[in-house]
C-alpha positions in Angstrom: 29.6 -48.5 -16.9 28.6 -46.4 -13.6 25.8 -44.0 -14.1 24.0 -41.7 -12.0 19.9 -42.0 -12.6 18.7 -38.9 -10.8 14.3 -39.9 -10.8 14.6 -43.7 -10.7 10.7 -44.0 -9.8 7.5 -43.0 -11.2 6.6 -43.5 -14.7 10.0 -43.8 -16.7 12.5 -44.1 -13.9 11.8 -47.9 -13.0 12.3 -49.4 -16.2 15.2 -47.5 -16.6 16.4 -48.6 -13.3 16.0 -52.0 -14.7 17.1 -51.7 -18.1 20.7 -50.6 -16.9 20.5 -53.5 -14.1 19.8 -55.8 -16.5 22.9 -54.9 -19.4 25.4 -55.1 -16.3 25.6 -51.6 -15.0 26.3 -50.2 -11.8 23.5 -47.5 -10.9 23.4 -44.3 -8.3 19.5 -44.4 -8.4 17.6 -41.4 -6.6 14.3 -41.1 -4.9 12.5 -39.0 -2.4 11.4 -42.1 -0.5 12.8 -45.5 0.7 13.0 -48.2 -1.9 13.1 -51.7 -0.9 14.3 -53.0 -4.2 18.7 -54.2 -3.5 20.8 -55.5 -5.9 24.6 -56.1 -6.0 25.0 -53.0 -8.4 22.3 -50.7 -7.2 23.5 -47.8 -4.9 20.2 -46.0 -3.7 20.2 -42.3 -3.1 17.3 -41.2 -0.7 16.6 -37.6 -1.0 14.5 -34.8 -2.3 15.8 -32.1 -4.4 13.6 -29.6 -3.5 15.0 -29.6 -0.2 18.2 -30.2 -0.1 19.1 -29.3 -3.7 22.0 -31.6 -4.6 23.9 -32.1 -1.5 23.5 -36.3 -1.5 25.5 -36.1 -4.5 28.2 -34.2 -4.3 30.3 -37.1 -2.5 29.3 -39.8 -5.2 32.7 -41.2 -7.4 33.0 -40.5 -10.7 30.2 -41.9 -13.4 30.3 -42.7 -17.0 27.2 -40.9 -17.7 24.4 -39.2 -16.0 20.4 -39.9 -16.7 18.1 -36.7 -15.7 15.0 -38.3 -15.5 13.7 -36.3 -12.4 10.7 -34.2 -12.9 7.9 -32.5 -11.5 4.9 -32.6 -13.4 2.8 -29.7 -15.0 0.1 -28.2 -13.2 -3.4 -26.6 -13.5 -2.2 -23.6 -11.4 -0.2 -21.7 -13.4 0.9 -19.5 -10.5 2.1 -22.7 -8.3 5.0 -23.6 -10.0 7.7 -23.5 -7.4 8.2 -27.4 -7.4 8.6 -27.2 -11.5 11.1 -24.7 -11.3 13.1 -26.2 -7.9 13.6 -29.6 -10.2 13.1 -28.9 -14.0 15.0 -26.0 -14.1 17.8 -25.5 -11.0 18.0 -29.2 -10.4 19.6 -28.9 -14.0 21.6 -26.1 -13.5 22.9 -27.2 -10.3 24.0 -30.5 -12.2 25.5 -29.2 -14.8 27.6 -27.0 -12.7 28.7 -29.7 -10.3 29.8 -31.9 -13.3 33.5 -32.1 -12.0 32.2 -33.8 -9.3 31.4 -36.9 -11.4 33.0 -35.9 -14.5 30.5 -37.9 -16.5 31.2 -38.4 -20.8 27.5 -38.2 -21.2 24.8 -36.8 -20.0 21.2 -37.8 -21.1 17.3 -35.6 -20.7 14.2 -36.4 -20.4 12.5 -34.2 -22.0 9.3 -33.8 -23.6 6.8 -32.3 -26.5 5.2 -30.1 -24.3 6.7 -26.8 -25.6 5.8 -27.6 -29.6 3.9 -24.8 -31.7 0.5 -24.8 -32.4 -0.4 -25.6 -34.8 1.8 -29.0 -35.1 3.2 -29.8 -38.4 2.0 -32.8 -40.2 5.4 -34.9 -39.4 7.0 -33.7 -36.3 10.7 -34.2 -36.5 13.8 -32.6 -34.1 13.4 -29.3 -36.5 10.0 -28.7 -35.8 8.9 -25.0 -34.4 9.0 -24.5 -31.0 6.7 -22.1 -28.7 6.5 -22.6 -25.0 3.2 -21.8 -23.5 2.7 -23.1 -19.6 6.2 -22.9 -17.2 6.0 -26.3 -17.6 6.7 -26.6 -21.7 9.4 -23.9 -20.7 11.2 -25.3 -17.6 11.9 -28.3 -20.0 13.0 -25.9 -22.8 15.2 -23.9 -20.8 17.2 -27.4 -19.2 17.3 -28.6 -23.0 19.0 -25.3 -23.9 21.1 -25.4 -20.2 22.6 -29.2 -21.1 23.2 -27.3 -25.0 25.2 -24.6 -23.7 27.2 -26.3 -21.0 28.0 -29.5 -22.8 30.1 -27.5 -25.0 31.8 -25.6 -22.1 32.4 -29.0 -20.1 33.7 -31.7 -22.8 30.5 -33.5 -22.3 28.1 -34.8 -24.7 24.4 -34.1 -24.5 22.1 -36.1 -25.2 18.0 -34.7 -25.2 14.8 -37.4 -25.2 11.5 -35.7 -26.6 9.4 -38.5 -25.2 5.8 -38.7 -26.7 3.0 -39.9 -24.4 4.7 -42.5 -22.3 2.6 -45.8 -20.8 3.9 -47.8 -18.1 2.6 -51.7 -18.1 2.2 -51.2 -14.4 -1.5 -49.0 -14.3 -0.3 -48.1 -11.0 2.4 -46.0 -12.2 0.4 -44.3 -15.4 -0.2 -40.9 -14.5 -3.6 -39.3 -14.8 -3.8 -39.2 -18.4 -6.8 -39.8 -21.3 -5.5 -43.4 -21.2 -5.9 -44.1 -17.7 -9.1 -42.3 -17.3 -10.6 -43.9 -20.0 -9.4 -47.6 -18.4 -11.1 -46.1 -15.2 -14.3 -44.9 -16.4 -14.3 -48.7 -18.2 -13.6 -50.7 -15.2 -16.2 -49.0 -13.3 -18.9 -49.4 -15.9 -19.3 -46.3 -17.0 -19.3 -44.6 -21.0 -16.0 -44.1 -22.3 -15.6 -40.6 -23.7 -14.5 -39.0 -26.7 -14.6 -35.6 -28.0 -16.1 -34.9 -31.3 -15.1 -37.5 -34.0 -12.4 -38.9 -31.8 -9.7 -38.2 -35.0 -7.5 -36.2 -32.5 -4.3 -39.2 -32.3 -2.0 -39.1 -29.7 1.7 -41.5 -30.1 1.9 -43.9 -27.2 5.4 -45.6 -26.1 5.9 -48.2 -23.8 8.3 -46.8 -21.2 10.5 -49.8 -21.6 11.4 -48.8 -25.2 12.0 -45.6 -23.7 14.7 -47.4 -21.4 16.2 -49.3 -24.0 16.4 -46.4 -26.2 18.3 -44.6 -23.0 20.2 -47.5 -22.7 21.4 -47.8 -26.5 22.0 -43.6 -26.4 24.5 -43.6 -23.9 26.3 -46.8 -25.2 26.6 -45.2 -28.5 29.4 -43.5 -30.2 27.2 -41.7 -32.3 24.2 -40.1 -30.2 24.3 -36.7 -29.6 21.8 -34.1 -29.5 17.7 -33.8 -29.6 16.0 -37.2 -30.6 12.7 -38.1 -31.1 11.4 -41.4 -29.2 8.3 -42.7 -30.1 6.4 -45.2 -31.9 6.1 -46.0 -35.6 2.4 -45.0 -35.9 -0.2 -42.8 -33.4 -3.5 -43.7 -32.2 -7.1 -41.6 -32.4 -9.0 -41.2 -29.5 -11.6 -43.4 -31.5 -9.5 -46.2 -31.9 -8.1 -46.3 -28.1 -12.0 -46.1 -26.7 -12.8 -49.2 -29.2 -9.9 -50.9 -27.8 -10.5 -50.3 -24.3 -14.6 -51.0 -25.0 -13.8 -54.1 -26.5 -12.3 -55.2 -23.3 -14.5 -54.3 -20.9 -18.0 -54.1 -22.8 -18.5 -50.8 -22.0 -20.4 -48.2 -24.1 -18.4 -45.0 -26.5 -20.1 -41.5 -25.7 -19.0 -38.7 -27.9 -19.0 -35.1 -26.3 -19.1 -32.0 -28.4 -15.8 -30.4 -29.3 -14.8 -27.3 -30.1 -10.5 -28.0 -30.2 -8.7 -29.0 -33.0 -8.4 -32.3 -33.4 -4.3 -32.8 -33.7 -2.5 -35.4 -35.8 0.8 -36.5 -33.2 2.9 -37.9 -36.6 6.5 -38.2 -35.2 9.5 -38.5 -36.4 12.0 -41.0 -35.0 14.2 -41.7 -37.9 17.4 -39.5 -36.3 17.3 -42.2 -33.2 16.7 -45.0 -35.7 19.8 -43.9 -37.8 22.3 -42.9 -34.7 21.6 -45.7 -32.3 19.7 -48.5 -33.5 16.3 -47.4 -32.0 13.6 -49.6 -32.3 10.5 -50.3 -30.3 9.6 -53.3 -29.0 5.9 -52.3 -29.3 6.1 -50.6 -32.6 2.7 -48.6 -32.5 0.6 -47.3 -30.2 -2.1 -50.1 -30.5 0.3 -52.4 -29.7 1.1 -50.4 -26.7 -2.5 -50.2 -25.5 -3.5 -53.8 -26.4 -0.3 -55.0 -24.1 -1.0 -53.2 -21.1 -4.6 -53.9 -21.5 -3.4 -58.0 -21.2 -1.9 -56.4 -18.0 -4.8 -55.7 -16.5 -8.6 -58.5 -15.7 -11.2 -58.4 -17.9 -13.9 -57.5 -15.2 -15.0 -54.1 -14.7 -15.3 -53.2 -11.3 -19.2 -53.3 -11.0 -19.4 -57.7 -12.2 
């Protein structure tokens, strides 16, 4: 299989780079910067798309299916949103219109649960209510409901990743997140925070059961549509400062909060029943605990 990975770095792109390497296929992988990494079925595209749009691509051969991993990240700046809208929106539509170019049978998102409505229902499955606050929830809504509508028009079949909160087993790569801050403040010897109680849960995925869930989508004869990836069961704030404190022998502080303290339940059963999908690391503790083996035990201060 030949498939075009547009965001083969970062957080996700990597082990999907790897994943597909490592089942045998041949892979058009983008990034903005030079990569060192060869490999006899590795074809590296150096470019950024919000520059030069899609240009790089447009003389690629055909491809089986096409990954859109590519993203740029939510900001606090609401009104600085240019880059968001450059990749997660025309990047998309620019694809999607080019498709004869590669005439690709699938085409998989990245997507997220960024655009959910508050409050979040008790189990969150595919059907749950939707209500994009910040251009970023909505520039990944809009390119779920893009791939929707064109797929239809150009014989191709969509396939959307909600992703909960993903976590690389390289720290380098995690993003700025409650996870990494916490491992940060740890290291360094200082308190680990949590607000109020520390119920609010959050549902951690390794990103290499994301990959493998890619890689088992777009093998399948039966996946199509929105599916939920995640693990089996969340993890409160409580539970991921005891299991980070543990580690590092550093002290729990909890700050007063006035937020609702949100239950992340999801759903994956539509993935498990159309493709097989099962997670390596099968909660979020198991998740934690294994990149925590990742990383010494010393804080940064011994």
């Amino acid at each position: 299989m030949k498939v075009l990975l547009l965001g083969a770095t970062g957080l996700i792109g990597p082990d999907l780079l790897s994943t597909l390497l490592e089942d045998g296929h041949f892979v058009f992988a983008s990034s903005r910067s030079f990569q060192q990494l060869t490999h006899k079925n590795l074809s590296w595209i150096t470019t950024d798309f919000t520059l030069h749009g899609i240009s790089h691509l447009l003389d690629l051969p055909a491809v089986d299916s096409i990954i859109l991993n590519a993203a740029s990240l939510a900001t606090t700046h609401f009104e600085d949103t240019s880059n968001q809208r450059s990749v997660n929106i025309e990047l998309t539509e620019k694809i999607l219109a080019s498709l004869h170019h590669w005439k690709p049978q699938k085409i998989l998102y990245m997507s997220s649960f960024n655009f959910l409505q508050k409050p979040i229902p008790p189990l969150i499955t595919e059907n749950a209510p939707l209500a994009p606050l910040t251009f970023y929830g909505l520039s990944k809504y809009w390119s779920e409901l893009l791939l929707t509508q064109y797929s239809s028009q150009k014989n191709v079949v969509p396939i959307i990743f909600r992703v909960s909160s993903p976590v690389s087993f390289d720290f380098n790569r995690l993003h700025q997140t409650v996870v990494k801050k916490m491992i940060l403040n740890a290291q360094s010897g200082q308190a680990i925070h949590i607000y109020g109680s520390g119920s609010r849960s959050q549902n951690f995925i390794a990103t290499k059961d994301i990959a493998r869930a890619a890689l088992l989508a777009i093998k399948s004869s039966s996946a199509q549509g929105i599916y939920n990836i995640a693990s089996q069961t969340p993890l409160s704030m409580l539970e991921l400062a005891q299991i980070i404190s543990q580690k590092y022998g550093t002290p729990i502080e909890s700050l007063p909060s006035e937020s609702t303290e949100e239950q992340w339940n999801i759903s994956s059963q539509k993935a498990i029943d159309h493709f097989s999908y099962t997670p390596l690391y099968s909660t979020s503790k198991a998740v934690i605990q294994h990149l925590l083996n990742c990383l010494p035990n010393e804080n940064r201060n011994s």
